[in-house]
Backbone as JSON, one array per atom type, in Angstrom:
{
  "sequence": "XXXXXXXXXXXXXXXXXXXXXXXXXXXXXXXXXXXXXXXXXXXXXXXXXXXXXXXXXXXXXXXXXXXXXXXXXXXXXXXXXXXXXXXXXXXXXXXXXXXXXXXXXXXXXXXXXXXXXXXXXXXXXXXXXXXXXXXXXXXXXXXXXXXXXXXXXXXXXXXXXXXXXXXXXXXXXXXXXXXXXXXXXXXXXXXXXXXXXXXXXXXXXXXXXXXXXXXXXXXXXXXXXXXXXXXXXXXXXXXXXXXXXXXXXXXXXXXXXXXXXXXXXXXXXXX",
  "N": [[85.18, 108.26, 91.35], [82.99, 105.59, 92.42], [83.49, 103.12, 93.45], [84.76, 101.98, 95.81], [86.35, 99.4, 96.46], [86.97, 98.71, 93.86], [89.11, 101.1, 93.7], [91.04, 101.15, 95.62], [91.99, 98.79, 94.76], [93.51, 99.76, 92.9], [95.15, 101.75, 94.29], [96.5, 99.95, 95.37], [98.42, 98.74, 93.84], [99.63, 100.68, 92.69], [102.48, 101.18, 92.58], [103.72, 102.75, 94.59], [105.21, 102.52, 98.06], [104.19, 100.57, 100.99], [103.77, 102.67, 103.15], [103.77, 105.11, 101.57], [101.59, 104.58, 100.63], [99.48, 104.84, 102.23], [99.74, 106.72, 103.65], [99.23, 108.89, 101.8], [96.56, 107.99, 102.17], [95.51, 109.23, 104.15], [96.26, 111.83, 103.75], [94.16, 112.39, 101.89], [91.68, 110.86, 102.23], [90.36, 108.72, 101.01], [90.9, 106.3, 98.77], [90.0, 107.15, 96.05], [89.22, 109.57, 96.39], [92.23, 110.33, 96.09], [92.14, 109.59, 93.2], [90.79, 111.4, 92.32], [91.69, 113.64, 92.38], [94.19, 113.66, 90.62], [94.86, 115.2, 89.18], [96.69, 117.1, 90.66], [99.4, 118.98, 91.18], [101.12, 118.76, 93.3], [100.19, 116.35, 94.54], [101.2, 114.96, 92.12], [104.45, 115.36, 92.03], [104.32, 113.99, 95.0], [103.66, 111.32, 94.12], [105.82, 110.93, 92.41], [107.83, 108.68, 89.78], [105.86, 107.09, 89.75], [104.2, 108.42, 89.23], [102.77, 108.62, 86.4], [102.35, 106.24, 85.59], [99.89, 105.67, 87.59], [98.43, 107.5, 86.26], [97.35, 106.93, 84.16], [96.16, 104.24, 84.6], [93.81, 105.07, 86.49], [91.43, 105.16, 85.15], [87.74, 104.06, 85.19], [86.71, 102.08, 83.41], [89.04, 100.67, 82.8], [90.08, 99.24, 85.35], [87.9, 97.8, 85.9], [88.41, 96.1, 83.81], [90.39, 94.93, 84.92], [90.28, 93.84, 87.35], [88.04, 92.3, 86.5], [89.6, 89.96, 84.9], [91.37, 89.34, 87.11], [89.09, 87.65, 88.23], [88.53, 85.84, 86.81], [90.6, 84.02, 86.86], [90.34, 82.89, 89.05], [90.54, 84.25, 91.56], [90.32, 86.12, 94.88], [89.7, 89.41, 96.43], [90.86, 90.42, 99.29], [90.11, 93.2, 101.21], [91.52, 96.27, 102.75], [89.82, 97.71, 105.2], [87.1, 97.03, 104.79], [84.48, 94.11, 104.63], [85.51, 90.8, 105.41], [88.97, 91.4, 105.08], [91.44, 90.53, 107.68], [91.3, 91.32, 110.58], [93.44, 90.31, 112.49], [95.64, 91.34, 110.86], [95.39, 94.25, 110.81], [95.22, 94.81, 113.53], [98.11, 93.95, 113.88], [100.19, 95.44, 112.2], [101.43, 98.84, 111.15], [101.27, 99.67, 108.8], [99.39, 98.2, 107.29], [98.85, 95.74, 104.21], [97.12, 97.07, 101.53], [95.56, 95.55, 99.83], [95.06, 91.93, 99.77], [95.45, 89.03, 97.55], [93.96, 85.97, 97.01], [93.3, 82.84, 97.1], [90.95, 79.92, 97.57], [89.86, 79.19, 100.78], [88.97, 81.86, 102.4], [87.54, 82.18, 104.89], [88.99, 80.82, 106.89], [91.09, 82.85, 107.98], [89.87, 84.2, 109.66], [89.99, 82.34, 112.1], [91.57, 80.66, 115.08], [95.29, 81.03, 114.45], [98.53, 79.64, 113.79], [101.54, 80.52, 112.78], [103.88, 78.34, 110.86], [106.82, 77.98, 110.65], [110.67, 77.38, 108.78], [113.88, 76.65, 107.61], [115.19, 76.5, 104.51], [117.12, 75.35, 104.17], [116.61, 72.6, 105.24], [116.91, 69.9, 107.92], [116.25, 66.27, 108.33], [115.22, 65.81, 110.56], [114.5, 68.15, 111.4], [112.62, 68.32, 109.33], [110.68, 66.0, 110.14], [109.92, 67.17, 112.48], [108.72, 69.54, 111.74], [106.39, 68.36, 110.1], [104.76, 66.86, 111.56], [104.27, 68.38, 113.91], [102.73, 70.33, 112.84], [100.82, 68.55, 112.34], [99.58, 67.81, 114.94], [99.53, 70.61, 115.76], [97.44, 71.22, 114.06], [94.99, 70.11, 115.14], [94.27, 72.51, 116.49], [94.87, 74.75, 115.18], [94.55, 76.75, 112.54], [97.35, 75.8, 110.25], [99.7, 77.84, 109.66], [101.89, 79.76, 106.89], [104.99, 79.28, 104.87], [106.22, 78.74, 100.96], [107.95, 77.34, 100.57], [110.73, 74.94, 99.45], [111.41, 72.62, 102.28], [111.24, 73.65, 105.69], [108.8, 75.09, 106.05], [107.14, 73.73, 103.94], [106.74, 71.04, 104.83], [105.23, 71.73, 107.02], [103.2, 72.92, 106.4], [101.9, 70.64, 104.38], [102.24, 68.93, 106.38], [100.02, 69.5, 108.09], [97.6, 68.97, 106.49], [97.76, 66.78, 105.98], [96.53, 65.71, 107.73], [94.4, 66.47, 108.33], [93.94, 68.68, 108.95], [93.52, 72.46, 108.67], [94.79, 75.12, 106.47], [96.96, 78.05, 105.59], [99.05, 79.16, 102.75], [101.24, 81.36, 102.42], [102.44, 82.9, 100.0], [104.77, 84.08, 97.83], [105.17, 85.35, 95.33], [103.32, 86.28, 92.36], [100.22, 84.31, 92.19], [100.14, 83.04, 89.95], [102.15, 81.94, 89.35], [102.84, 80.26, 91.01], [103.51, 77.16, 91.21], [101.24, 75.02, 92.26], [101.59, 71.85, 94.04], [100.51, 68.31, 94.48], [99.77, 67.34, 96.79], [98.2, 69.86, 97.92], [96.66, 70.08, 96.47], [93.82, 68.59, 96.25], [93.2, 69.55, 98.71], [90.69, 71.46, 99.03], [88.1, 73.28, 100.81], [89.92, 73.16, 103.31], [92.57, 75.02, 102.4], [94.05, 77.9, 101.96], [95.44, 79.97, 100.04], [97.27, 82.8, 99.67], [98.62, 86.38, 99.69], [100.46, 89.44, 98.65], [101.16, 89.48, 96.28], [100.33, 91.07, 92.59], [99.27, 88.98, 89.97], [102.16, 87.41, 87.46], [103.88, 88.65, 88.86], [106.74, 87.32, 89.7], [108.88, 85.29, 92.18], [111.56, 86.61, 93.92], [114.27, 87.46, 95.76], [113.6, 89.87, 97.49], [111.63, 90.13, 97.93], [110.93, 88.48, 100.43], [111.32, 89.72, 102.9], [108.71, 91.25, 102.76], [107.09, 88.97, 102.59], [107.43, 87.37, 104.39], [107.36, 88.96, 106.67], [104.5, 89.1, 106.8], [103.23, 86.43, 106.88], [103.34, 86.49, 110.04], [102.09, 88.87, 110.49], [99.0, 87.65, 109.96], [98.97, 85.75, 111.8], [98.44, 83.89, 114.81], [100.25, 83.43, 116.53], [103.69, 82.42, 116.57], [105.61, 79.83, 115.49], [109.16, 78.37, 115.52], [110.83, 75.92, 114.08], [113.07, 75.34, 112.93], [116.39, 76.83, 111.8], [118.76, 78.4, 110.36], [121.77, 80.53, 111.39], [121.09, 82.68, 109.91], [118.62, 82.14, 108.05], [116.35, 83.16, 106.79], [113.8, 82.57, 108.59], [114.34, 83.61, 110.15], [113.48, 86.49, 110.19], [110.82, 86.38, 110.16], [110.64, 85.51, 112.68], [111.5, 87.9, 114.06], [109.42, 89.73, 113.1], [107.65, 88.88, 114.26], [108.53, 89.64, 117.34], [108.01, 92.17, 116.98], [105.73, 92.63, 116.4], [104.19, 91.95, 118.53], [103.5, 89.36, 119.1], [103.4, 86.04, 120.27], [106.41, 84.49, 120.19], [107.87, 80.79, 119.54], [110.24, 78.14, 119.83], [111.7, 75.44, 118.61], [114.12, 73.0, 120.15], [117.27, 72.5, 118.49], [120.17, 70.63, 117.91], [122.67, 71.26, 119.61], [125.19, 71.09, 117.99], [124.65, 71.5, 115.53], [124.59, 73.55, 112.56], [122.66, 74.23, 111.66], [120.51, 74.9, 113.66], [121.16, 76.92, 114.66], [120.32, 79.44, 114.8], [117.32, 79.15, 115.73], [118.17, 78.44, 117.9], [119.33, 80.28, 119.53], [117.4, 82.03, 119.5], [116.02, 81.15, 121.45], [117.98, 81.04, 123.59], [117.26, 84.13, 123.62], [114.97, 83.96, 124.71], [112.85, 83.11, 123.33], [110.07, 81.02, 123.31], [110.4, 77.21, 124.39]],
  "CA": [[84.96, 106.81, 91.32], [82.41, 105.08, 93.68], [83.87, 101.64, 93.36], [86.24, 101.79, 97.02], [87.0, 98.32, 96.76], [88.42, 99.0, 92.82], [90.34, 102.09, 93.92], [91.68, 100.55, 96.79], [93.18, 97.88, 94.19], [94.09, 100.49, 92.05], [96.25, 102.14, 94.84], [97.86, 99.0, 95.84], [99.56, 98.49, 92.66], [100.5, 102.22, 92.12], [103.91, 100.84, 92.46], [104.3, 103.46, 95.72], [105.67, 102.1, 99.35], [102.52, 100.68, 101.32], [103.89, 103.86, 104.07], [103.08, 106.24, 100.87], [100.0, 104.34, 100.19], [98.93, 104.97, 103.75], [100.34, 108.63, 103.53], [98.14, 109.49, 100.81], [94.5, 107.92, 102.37], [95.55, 110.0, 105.85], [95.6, 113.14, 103.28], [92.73, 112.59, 100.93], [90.24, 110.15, 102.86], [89.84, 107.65, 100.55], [91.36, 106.38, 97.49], [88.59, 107.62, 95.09], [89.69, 111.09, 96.43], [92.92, 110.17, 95.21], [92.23, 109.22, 91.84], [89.54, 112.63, 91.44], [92.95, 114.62, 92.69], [95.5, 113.0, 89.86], [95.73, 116.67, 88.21], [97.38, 118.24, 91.68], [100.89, 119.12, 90.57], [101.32, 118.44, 94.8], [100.03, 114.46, 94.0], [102.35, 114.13, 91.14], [105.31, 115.48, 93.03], [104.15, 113.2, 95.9], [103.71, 110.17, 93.55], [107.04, 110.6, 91.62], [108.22, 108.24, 88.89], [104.79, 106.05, 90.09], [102.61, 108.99, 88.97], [102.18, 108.47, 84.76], [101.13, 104.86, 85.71], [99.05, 105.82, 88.25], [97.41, 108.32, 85.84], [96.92, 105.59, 83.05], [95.21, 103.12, 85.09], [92.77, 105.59, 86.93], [90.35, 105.2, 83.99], [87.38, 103.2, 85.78], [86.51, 101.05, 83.2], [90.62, 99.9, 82.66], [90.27, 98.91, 86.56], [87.0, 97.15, 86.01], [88.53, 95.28, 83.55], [91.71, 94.72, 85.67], [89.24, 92.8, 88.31], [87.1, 90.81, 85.5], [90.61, 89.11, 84.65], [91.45, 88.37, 88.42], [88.26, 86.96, 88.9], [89.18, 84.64, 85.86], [92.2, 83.52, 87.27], [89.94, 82.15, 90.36], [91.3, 85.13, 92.42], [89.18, 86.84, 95.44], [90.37, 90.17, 96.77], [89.93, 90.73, 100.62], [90.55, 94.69, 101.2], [91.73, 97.16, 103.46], [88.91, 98.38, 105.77], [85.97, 95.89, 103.72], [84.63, 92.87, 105.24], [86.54, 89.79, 105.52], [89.9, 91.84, 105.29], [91.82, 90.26, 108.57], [91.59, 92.35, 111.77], [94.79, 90.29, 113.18], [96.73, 91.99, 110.32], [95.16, 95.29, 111.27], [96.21, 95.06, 114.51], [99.53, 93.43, 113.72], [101.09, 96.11, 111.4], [101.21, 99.89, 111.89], [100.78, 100.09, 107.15], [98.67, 96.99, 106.29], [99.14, 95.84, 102.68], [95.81, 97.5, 101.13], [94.83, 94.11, 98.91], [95.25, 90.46, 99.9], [95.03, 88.21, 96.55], [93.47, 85.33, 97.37], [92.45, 81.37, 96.14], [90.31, 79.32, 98.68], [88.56, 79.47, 101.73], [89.13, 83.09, 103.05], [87.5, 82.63, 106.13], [90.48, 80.37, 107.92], [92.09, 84.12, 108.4], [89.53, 84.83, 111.15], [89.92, 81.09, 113.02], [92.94, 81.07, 115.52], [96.2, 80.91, 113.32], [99.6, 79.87, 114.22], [102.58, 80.0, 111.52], [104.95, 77.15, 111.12], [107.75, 78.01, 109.54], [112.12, 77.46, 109.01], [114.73, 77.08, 106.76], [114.59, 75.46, 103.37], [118.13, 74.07, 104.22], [116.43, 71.81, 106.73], [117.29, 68.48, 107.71], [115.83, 64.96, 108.65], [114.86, 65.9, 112.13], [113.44, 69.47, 111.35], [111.28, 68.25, 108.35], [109.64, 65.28, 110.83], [108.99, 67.9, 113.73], [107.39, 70.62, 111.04], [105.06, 67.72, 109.88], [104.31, 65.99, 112.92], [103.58, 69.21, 114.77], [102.24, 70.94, 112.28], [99.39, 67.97, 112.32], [98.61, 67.66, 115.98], [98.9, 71.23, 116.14], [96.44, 71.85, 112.97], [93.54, 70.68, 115.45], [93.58, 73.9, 117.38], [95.08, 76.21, 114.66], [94.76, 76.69, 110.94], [98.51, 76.61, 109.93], [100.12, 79.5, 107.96], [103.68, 79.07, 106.36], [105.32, 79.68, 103.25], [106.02, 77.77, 100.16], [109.43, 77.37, 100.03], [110.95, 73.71, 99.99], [111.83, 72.62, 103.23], [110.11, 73.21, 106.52], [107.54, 75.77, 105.48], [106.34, 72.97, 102.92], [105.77, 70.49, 105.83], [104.28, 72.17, 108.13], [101.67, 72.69, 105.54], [101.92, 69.41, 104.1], [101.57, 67.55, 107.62], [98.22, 70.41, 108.74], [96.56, 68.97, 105.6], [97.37, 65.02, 105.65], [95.91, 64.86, 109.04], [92.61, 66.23, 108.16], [93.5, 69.64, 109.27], [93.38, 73.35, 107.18], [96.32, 75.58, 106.36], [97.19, 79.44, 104.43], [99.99, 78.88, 102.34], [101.26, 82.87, 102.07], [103.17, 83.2, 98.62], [106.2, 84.86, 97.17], [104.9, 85.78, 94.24], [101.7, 86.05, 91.99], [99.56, 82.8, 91.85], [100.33, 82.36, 88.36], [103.9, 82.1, 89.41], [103.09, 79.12, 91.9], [103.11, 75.86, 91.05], [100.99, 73.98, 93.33], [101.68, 70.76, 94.49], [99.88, 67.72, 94.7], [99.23, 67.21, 98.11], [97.01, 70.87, 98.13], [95.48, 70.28, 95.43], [92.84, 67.81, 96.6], [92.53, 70.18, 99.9], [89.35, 72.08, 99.35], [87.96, 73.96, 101.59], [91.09, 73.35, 104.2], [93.57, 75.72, 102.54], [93.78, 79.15, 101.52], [96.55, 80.58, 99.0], [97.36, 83.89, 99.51], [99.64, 87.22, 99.11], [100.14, 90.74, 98.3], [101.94, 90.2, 94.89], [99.97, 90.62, 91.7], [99.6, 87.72, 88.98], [102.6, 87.54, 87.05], [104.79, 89.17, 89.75], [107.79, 86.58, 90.48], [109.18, 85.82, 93.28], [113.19, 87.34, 94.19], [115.04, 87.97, 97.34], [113.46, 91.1, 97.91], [110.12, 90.14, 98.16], [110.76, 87.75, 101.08], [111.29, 90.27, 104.12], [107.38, 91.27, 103.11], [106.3, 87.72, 102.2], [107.74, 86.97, 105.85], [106.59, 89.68, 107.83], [102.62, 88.9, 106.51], [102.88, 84.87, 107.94], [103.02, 86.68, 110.94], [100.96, 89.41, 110.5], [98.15, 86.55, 109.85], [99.02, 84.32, 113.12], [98.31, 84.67, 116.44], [101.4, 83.65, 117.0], [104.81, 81.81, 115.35], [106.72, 78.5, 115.81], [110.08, 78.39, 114.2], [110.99, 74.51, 113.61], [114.44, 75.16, 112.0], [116.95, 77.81, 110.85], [120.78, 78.56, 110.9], [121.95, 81.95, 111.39], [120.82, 83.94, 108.4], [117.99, 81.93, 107.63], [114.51, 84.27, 106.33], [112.76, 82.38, 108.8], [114.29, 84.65, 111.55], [113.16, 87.37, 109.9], [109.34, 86.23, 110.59], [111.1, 85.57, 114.26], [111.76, 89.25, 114.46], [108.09, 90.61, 112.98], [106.65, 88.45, 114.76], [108.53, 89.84, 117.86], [107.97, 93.51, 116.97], [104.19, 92.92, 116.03], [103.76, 91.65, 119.57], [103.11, 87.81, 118.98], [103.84, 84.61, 120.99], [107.19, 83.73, 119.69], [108.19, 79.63, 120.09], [111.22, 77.54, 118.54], [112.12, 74.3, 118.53], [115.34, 73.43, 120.29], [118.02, 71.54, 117.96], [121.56, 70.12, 118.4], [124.05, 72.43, 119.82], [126.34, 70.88, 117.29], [124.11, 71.57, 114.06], [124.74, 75.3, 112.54], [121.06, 74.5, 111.31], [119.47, 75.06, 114.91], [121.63, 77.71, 115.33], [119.25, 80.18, 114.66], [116.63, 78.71, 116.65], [118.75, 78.05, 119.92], [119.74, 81.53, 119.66], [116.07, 82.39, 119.76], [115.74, 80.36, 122.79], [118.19, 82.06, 124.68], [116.72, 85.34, 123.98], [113.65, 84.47, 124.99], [111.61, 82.39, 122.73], [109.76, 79.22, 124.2], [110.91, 75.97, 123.37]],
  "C": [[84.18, 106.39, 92.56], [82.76, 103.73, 94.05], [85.05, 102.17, 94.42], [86.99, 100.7, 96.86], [88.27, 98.35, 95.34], [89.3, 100.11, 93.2], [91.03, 101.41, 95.07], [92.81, 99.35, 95.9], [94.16, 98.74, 93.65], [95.35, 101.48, 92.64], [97.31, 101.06, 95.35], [98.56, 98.89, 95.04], [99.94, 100.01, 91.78], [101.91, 101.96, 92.05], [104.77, 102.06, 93.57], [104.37, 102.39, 96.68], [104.07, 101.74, 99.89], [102.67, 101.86, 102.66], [103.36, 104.71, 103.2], [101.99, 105.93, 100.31], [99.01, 105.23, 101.37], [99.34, 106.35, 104.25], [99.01, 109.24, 103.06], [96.71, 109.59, 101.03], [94.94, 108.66, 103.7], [95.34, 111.47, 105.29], [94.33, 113.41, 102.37], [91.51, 111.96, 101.38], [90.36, 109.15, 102.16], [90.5, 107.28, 99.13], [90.84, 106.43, 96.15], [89.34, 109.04, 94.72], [91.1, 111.33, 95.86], [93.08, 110.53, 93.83], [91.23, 110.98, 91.16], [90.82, 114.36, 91.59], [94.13, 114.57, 91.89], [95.81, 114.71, 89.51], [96.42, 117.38, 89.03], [98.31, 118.02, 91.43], [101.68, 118.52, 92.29], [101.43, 117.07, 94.71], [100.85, 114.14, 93.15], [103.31, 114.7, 91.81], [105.45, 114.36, 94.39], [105.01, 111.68, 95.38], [105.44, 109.74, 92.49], [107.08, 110.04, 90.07], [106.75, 107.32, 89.0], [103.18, 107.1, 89.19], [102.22, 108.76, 87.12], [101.52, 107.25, 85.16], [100.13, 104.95, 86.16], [97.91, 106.33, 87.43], [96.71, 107.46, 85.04], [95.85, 104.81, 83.52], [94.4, 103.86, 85.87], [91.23, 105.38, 86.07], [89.27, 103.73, 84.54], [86.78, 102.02, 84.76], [87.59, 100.08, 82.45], [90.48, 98.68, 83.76], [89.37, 98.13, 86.82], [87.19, 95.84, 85.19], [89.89, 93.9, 84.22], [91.08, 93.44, 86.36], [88.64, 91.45, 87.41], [88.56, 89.82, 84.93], [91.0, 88.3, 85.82], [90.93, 87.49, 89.01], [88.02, 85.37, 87.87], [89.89, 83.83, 86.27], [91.63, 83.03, 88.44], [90.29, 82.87, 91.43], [89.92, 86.04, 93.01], [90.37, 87.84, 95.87], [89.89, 90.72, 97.83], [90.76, 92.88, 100.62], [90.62, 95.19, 101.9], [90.3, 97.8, 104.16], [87.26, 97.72, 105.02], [85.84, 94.56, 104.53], [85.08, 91.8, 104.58], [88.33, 89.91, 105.4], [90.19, 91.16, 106.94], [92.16, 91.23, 109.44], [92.88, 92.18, 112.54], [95.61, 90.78, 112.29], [96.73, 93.9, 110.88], [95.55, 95.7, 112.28], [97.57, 95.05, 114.59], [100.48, 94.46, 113.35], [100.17, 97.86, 111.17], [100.54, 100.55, 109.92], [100.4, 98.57, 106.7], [98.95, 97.0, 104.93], [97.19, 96.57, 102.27], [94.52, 96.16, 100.75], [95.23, 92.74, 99.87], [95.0, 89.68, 98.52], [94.77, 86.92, 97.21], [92.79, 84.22, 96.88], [92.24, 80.34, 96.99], [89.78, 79.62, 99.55], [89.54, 80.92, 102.57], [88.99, 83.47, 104.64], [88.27, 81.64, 107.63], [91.32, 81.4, 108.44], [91.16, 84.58, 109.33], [89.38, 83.51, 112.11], [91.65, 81.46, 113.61], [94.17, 80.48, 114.75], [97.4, 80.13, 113.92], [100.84, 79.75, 112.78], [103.81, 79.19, 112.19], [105.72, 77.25, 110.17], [109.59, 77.95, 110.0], [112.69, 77.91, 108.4], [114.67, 76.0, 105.23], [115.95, 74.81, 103.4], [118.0, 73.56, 105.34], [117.0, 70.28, 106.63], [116.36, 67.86, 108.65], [114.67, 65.39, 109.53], [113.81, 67.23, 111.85], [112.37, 68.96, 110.72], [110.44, 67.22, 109.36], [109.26, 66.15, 111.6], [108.25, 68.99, 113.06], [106.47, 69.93, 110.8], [104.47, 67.11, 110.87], [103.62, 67.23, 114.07], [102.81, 69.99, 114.55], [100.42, 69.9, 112.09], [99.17, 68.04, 113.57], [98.37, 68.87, 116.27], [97.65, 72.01, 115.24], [94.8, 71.19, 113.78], [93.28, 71.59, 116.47], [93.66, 74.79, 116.24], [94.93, 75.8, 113.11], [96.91, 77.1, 110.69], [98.99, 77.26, 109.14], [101.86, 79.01, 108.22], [103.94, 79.71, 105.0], [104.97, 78.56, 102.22], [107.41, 77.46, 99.99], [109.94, 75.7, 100.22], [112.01, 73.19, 101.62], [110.68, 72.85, 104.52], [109.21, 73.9, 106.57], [106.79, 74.42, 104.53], [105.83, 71.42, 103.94], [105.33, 70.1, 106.49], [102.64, 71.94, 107.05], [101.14, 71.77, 105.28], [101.42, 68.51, 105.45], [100.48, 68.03, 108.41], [97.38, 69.37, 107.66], [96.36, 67.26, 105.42], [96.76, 64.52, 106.66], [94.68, 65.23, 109.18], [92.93, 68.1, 108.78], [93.5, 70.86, 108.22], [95.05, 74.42, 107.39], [96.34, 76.65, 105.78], [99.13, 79.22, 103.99], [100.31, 80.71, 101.58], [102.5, 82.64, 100.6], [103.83, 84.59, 98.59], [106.15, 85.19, 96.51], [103.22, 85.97, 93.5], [101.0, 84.48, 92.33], [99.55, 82.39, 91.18], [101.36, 81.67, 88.46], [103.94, 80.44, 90.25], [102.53, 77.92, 91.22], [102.61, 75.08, 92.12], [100.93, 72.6, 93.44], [100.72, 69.76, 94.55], [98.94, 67.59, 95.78], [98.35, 68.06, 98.57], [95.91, 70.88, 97.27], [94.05, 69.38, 95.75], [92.36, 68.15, 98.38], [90.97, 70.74, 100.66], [89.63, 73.35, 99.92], [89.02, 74.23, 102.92], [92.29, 74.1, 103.8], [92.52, 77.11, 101.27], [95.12, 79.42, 100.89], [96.17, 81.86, 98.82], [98.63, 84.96, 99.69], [99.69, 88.38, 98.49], [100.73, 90.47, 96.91], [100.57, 89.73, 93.7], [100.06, 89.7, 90.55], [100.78, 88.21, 88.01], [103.86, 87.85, 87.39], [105.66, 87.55, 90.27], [108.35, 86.4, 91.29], [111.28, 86.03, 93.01], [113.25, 87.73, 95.6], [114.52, 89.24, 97.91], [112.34, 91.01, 98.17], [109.83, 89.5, 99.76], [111.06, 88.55, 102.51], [109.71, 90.59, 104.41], [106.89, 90.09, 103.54], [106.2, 87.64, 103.81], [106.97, 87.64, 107.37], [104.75, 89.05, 107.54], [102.04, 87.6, 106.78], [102.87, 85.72, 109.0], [102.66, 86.98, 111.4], [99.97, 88.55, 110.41], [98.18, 86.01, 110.71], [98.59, 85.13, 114.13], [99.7, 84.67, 117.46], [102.68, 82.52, 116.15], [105.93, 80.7, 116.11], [107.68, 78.57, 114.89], [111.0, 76.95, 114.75], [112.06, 74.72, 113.84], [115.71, 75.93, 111.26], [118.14, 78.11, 111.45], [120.57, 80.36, 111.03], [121.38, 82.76, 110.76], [120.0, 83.39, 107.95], [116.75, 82.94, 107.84], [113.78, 83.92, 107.46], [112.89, 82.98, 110.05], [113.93, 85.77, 110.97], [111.35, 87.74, 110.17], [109.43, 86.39, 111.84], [110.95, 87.07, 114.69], [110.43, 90.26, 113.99], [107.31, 90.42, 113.86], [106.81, 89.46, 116.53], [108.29, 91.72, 118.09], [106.26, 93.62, 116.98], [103.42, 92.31, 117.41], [102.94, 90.18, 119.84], [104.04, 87.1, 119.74], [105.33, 84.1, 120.22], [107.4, 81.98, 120.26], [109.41, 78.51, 118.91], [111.69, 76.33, 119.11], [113.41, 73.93, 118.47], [116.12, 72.37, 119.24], [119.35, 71.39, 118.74], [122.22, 71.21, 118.3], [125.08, 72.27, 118.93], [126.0, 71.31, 115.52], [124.47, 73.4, 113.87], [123.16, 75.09, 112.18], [120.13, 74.49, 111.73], [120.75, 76.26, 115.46], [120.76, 78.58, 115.65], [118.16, 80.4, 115.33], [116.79, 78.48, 117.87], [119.16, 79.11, 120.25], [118.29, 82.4, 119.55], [115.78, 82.07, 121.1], [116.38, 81.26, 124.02], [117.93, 83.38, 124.58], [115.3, 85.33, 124.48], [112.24, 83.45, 125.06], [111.49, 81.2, 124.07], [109.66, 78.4, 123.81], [109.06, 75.05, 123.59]]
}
């Protein structure tokens, strides 16, 4: 196959780990070499319960049609080692996702980033300081966030009513998301993007990636809002492994729903 950019899709959705994605191009070079290697009894052993699919969809004009549907669906695909792929993820993370799916302006992922994100059981006080800071600080940074209701929704929401731009990272396919009013008349100021393919739903299991990849994307991470066990320490903790600016926003010592966040504080973060 000479098409890198289709094999490159075609290994992201092998339905292997992105460590045994990133296994596999360290032994073959390229994921072409891959796909011209399916008959090694070594590769299917490798690939497991992943390898019949794998074999199925190798067929380059399956994978050509795979693309002519995505590109239906209004979907761009930035790629692993390909320009406009994000170098702060490259740096960020030691197994990049291969793909990015992608709907809007692409090139807000090389302007300086910051993610603004909490807990979706926020209250009063959190949701005004995600929108309020999320606009004065959307004219230095493009903000990145989730979609989840609560203070991921706006941060985004208050980058975009003040004239500034925003990446709204998703939990699922793009089919899967219902977008909102308030983005929809964005433009060119947001980007919608995400490793899961169309159709792919989102579930509790998706959201340790979803999480880590706002932060992979930033330059660095504000966290608004979150009790103990809220996801949005879980961005707290990529962010602090992937070597980013942590910063959190102090709440009431009496709320459990700045616990999270004041317990960031005293380890470290900056209010």
């Amino acid at each position: 196959m000479t098409d890198e950019r289709k094999a490159y899709y075609w290994l992201h959705t092998s339905g292997l780990s992105v460590r045994r994605q990133h296994a596999l191009l360290e032994i073959y070079g390229s994921p072409s070499e891959i796909i011209t290697s399916m008959d090694s009894e070594k590769l299917r052993e490798f690939c497991g319960s992943a390898y019949d699919d794998m074999l199925r969809r190798s067929d380059e004009n399956a994978l050509t049609e795979e693309l002519r549907e995505l590109r239906r669906k209004g979907l761009r695909l930035l790629v692993f080692g390909r320009e406009g792929y994000p170098e702060k993820l490259i740096r960020s993370e030691e197994y990049p996702p291969l793909v990015l799916y992608c709907k809007g302006n692409t090139d807000l992922l090389s302007r300086p980033t910051l993610a603004v994100v909490g807990s979706r059981a926020s209250t009063d006080y959190g949701r005004r300081v995600a929108s309020e800071w999320a606009a004065e600080l959307s004219k230095t940074f493009v903000i990145v966030s989730g979609h989840a209701t609560g203070i991921d929704t706006y941060a985004v929401r208050g980058a975009l009513e003040a004239g500034g731009s925003a990446v709204c990272v998703l939990a699922c396919g793009h089919d899967r998301f219902d977008v909102p009013g308030f983005m929809t008349e964005a433009g060119d100021r947001l980007l919608l993007t995400g490793i899961y393919a169309p159709g792919r739903p989102a579930n509790k299991f998706v959201y340790h990636e979803r999480n880590r990849l706002i932060s992979g994307l930033s330059d660095g991470v504000l966290i608004v809002e979150a009790g103990e066990k809220s996801g949005a320490l879980i961005t707290a903790r990529a962010a602090a492994e992937q070597g980013k600016p942590l910063f959190a926003v102090p709440g009431s010592v009496k709320s459990s729903r700045s616990a999270g966040t004041n317990g960031l504080l005293r380890s470290g973060a900056v209010a």
